[in-house]
N, C-alpha and C positions, 0 to 999 in steps of 0.2 A: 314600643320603645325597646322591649327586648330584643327585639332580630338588628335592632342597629347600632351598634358600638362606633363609636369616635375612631378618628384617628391618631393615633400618638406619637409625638417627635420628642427626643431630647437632641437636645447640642450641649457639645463637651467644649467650651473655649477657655483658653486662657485671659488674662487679665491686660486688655487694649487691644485683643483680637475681633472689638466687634461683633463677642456673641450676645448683649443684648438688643443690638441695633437688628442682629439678624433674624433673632426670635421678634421682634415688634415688625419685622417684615413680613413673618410668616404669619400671625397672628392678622395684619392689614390683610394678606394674601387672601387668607380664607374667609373674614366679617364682610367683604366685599364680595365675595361670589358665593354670597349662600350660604354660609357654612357660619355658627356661633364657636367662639374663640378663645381659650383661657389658656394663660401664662403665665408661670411661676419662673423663681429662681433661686438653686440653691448655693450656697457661695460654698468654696474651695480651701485650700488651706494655702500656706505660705509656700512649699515645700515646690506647688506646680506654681509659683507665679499667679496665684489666686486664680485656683483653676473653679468654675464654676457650671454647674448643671442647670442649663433653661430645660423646660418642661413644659411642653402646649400639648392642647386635645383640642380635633377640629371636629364637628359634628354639625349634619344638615337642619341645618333652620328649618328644612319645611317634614323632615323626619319628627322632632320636635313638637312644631306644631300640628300633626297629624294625632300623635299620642295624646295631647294635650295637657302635659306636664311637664315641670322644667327638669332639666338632665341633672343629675349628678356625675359632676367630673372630676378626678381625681387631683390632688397638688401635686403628685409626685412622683417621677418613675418608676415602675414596679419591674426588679425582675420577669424576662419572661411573657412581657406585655407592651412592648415598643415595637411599631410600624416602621420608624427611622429613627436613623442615630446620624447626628452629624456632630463629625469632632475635625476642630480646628488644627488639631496638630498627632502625628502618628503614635503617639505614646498615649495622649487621652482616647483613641481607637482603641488601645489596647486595655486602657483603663475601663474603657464602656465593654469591653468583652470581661473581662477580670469580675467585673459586677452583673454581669448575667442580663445586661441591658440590649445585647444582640443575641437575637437565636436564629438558625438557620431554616427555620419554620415560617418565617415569617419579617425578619427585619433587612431593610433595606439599609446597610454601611456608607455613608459619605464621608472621606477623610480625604484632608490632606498630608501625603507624603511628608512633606516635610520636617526636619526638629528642632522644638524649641527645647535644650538641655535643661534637665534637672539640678536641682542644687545636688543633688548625692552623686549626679555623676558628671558636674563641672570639680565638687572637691577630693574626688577619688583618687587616691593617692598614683595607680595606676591608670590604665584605660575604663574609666567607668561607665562608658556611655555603652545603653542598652542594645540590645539584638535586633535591630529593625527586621531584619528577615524573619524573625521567632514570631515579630509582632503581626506581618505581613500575613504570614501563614495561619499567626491562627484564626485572624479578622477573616478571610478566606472559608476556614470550616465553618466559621460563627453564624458565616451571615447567609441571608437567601439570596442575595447580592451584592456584591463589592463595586463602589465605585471609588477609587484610586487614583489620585495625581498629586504634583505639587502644585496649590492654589496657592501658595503662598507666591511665587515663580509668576504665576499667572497674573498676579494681583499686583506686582512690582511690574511689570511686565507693561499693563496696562493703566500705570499710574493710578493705582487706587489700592483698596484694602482686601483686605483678605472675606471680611463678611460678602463683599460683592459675588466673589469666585465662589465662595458654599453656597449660596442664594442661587447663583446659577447652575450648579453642579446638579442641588436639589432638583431645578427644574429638569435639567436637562435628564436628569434618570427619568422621567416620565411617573416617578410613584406620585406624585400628588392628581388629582383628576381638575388642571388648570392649566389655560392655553398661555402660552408664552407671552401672552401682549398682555395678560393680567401679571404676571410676575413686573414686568417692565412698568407698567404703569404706578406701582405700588413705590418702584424705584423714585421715577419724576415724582410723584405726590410729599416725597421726603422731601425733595427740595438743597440738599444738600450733595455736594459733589455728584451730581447726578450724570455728566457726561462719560465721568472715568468710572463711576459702580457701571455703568450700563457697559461698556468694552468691558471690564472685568468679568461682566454678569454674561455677555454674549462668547466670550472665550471659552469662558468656563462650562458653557452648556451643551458649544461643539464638542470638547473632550469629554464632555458624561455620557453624552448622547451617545458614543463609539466608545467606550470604556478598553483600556486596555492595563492592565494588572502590571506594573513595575516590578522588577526585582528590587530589592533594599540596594542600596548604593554600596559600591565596594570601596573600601580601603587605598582604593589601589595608590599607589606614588605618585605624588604629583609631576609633572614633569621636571627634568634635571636640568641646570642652568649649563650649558656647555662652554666647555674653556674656550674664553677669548685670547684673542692674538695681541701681543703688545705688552699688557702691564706687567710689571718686574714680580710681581708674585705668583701670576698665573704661568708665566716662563719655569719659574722656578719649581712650582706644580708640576711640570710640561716634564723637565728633566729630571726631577729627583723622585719621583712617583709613578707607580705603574699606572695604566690609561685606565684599570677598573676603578680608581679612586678620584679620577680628577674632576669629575663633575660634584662629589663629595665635598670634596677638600675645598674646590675651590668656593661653593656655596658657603663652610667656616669661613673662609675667608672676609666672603663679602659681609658675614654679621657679625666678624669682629672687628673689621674696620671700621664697620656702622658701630658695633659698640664703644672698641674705646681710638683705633690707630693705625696706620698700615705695620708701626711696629710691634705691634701686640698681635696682632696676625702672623708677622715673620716667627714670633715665639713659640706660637701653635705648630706651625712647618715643622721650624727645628723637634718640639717633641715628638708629633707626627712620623717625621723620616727615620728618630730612634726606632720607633715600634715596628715601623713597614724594613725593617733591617732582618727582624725577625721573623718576618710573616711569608706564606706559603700561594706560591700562586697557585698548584696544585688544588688545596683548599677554597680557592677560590679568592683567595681574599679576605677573608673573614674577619678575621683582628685587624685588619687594615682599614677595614668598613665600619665594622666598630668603634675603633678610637677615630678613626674623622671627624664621626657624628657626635659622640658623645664627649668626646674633650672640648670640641665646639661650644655645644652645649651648654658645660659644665664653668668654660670661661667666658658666655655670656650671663652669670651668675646676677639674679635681684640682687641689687642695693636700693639704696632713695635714690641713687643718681640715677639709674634707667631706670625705675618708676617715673620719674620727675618726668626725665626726657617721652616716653612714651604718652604722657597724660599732656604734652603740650607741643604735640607733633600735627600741624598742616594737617596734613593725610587723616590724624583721629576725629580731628574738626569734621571733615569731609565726611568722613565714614558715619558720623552719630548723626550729622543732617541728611543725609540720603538715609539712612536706617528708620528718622522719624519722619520723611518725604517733605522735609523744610523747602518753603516756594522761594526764589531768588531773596525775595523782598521780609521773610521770618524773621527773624531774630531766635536764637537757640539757645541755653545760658544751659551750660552744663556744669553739674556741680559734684563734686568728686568726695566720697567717703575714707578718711586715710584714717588710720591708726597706728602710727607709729609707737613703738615702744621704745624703753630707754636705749636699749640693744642694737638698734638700728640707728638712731643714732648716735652711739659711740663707735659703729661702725664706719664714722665719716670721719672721724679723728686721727689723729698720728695714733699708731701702735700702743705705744708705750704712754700714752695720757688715756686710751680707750680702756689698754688692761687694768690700767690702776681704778677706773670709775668703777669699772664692772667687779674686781676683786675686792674693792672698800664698802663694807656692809652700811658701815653708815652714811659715805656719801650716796650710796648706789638707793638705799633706804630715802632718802631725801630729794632726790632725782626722778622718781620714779612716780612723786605725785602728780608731777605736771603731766606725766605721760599713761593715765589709769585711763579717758577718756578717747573717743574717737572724735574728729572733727568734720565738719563741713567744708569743704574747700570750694568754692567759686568761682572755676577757671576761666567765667564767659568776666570778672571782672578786673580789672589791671591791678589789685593788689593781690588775689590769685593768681592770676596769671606769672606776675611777679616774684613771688612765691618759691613756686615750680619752676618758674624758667630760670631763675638763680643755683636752685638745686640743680637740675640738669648742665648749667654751665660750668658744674667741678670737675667734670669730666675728664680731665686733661692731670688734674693732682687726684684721680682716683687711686695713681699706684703707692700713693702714700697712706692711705688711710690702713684704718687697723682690719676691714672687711676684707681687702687685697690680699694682706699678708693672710691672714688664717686662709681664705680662699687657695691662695695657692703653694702653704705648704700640705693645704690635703690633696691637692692635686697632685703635687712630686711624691709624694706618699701613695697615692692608688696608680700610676703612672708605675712606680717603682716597684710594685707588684705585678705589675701588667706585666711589666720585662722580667721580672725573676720566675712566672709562670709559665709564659713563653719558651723560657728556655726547654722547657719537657712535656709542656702541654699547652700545644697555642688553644685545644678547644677549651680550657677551664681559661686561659688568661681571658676567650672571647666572654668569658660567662662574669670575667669579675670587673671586666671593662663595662659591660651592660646594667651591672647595680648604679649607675649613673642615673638610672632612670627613674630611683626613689627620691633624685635631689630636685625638685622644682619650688617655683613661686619664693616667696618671702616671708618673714615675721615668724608664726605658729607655722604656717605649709612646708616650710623650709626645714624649720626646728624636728618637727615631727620625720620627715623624711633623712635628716640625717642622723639621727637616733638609731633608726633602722639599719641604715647605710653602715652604720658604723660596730654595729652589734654583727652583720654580716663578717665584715673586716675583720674582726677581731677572731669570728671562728676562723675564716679562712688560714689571718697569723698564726692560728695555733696551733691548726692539724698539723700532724708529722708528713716528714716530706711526702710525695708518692701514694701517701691515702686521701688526699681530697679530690674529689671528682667533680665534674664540670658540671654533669649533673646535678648535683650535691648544691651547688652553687645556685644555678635556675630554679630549684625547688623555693630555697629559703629566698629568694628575689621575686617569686610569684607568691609564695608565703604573705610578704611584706606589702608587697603590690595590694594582698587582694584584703585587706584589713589594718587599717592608719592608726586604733586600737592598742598593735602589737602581739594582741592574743594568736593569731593563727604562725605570726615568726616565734614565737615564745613554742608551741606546737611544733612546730616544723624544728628548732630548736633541739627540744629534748629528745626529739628521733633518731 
């Protein structure tokens, strides 16, 4: 029994990814051909979407019975001591290297490309999502081989799940010592979706079997919507704006009609064409490309009412039943977590009744108990539904409410920095146009970014003319970006 050591597997999946269905595959794989089988499972934390660690050891039955004594095999992963590693998503690859679970000596890497985002970098005040290329590369030195695709791709692909496409991947790297019609077999003995694991499982074993290493996906622009011919705004795009901006512009266009109107789009232009008055073709463009995007942006601003509207739109119906592979004949009840606080909604009120709630300590005191808790919302039922689609139908008296007005006197307020920057320095105006980009999301996400935003502004107000540099600007903007905190703008601050 000393000269024969088990085989060791873990798998890294997240929580509905079917990593225990695919460790009880593996487990079947090897009790069926010889081989004594043991599987644990260690659960995860909140953070990965209950990321969780299976752990199997396969070792020959007739090894075993030769020695005449029963094995002991481990519960648990051991740095240092893993045959393979399969992880479900490209961040738990990186996480199984980070913990010493791949070595290059010896562990065969199965991952899918793939990402399922982090909570830390779905709430990052800037770009938080991780370095796939960093992760890529180091699974690369870790491992004695890397097999690499998006199985997630593969497994929508072939109407089935993701556990299918690793089952196969595994196979198709050849590390187990098990002919392909036992892998398959193990599939039909399940019983369950068995036609669509089997094309997921036979996809997936082509591309192992020929492995070819992916670069991490780039960034790059998605494509630009090009100016049509005909509508009164896009004409007016056509004439009063240089061609480097009009697939720009005209993109605001189309999502702030979609947000509030064609006339609230016309309002965008009008500010627009002040800015592009000042702007350099020389430069490229630059402050003209800037404010498109980001004044867009800034006036497709969260309230309830595009929350509302977004939570009971066709299309998200569509999107969450193909995301969970609902069959014509399902039923889906999707139920939606809000918390609104008292803030948001006096933000749907006339001005002048919103400031007085929020300025009166003891109505605002009084008001504020109904809105301490979160609620359950139940858009799959008509008083849900109901709900939402009422909010969403304000749409039209949104310019009356009090979230409007503050929304768009800080707009003519950063707007009117833009142009007084402009006049001697379009690189800092470009740099003060871009702090747009700490204002996102609603409620706390909102609050927190313009804290920021605005502690910026106030440096910028107060440098003497001629000494603030553009520079100066993108620092404290990456400062803020890279820390929701405050601490590293507080830093960047005193410098």
């Amino acid at each position: 029994m000393s000269t024969v050591r088990p085989i060791t597997i873990a798998v890294t999946a997240l929580g509905g990814q079917g990593g225990g269905v695919l460790a009880d595959w593996i487990r079947a794989l090897g009790e069926g051909n010889g081989y004594l089988a043991q599987s644990t499972s260690v659960p995860g934390v909140a953070q990965r979407t209950g990321a969780t660690v299976y752990y199997l050891e396969l070792i020959p039955a007739a090894a075993v019975a030769a020695a005449g004594r029963d094995p002991v095999l481990s519960l648990f992963a051991v740095p240092g001591d893993v045959d393979v590693v399969i992880a479900a998503e490209l961040m738990e690859a990186g996480r199984a290297v980070q913990r010493g679970f791949v070595t290059p000596d010896r562990t065969v890497l199965i991952a899918s490309s793939h990402r399922a985002y982090a909570v830390s970098e779905k709430t990052a005040q800037g770009n938080g999502i991780a370095d796939s290329a960093a992760v890529i590369e180091a699974a690369q030195q870790a491992s004695r081989q890397l097999v690499l695709f998006d199985m997630q791709a593969v497994a929508e692909a072939t109407g089935s799940v993701i556990s299918a496409s690793l089952f196969g991947a595994l196979g198709g790297s050849g590390v187990l010592p098990f002919r392909r019609d036992a892998y398959e077999s193990v599939i039909r003995e399940g019983g369950v979706g068995v036609a669509a694991s089997l094309r997921a499982f036979a996809a997936a074993w082509e591309r192992a079997a020929a492995p070819a290493i992916p670069d991490a996906k780039s960034d790059e622009a998605a494509p630009q919507t090009p100016l049509p011919q005909g509508p009164v705004l896009a004409e007016r795009i056509r004439r009063q704006l240089p061609p480097a901006l009009h697939a720009t512009a005209w993109e605001g266009v189309r999502q702030l009609v979609d947000y509030q109107d064609a006339r609230y789009a016309a309002q965008y232009l009008e500010a627009l064409e002040g800015i592009v008055a000042m702007d350099s073709a020389e430069e490229g463009h630059a402050l003209g490309l800037a404010v498109a995007r980001h004044l867009a942006l800034w006036m497709c601003y969260q309230d309830v009412i595009r929350v509302a509207s977004q939570k009971t739109r066709s299309a998200r119906y569509a999107d969450i039943r193909r995301e969970v592979h609902a069959g014509k004949d399902e039923l889906v009840e999707p139920v939606e977590f809000m918390h609104p606080r008292l803030e948001e909604i006096c933000d749907l009120m006339p001005p002048a009744m919103g400031r007085w709630i929020l300025g009166s300590k003891g109505v605002r005191e009084w008001l504020e108990r109904f809105f301490r808790k979160g609620r359950m919302v139940r858009t799959y039922s008509l008083r849900g539904f109901l709900m939402l689609g009422t909010l969403a139908a304000l749409r039209p008296v949104r310019r009356m409410t009090l979230r409007h007005a503050i929304e768009h006197e800080r707009i003519g307020a950063w707007l009117a920095r833009i142009g007084q920057a402009a006049r001697h320095d379009r690189a800092l105006a470009t740099e003060i146009t871009r702090c747009q980009r700490l204002l996102k999301g609603y409620a706390d996400t909102q609050a927190r970014g313009w804290r920021s935003f605005s502690r910026i502004m106030d440096h910028v107000d107060r440098a003497p003319s001629g000494t603030l540099r553009a520079a100066d600007v993108a620092r404290l903007r990456e400062a803020a970006l890279a820390d929701e905190s405050g601490k590293a703008l507080d830093a960047a601050l005193a410098a």
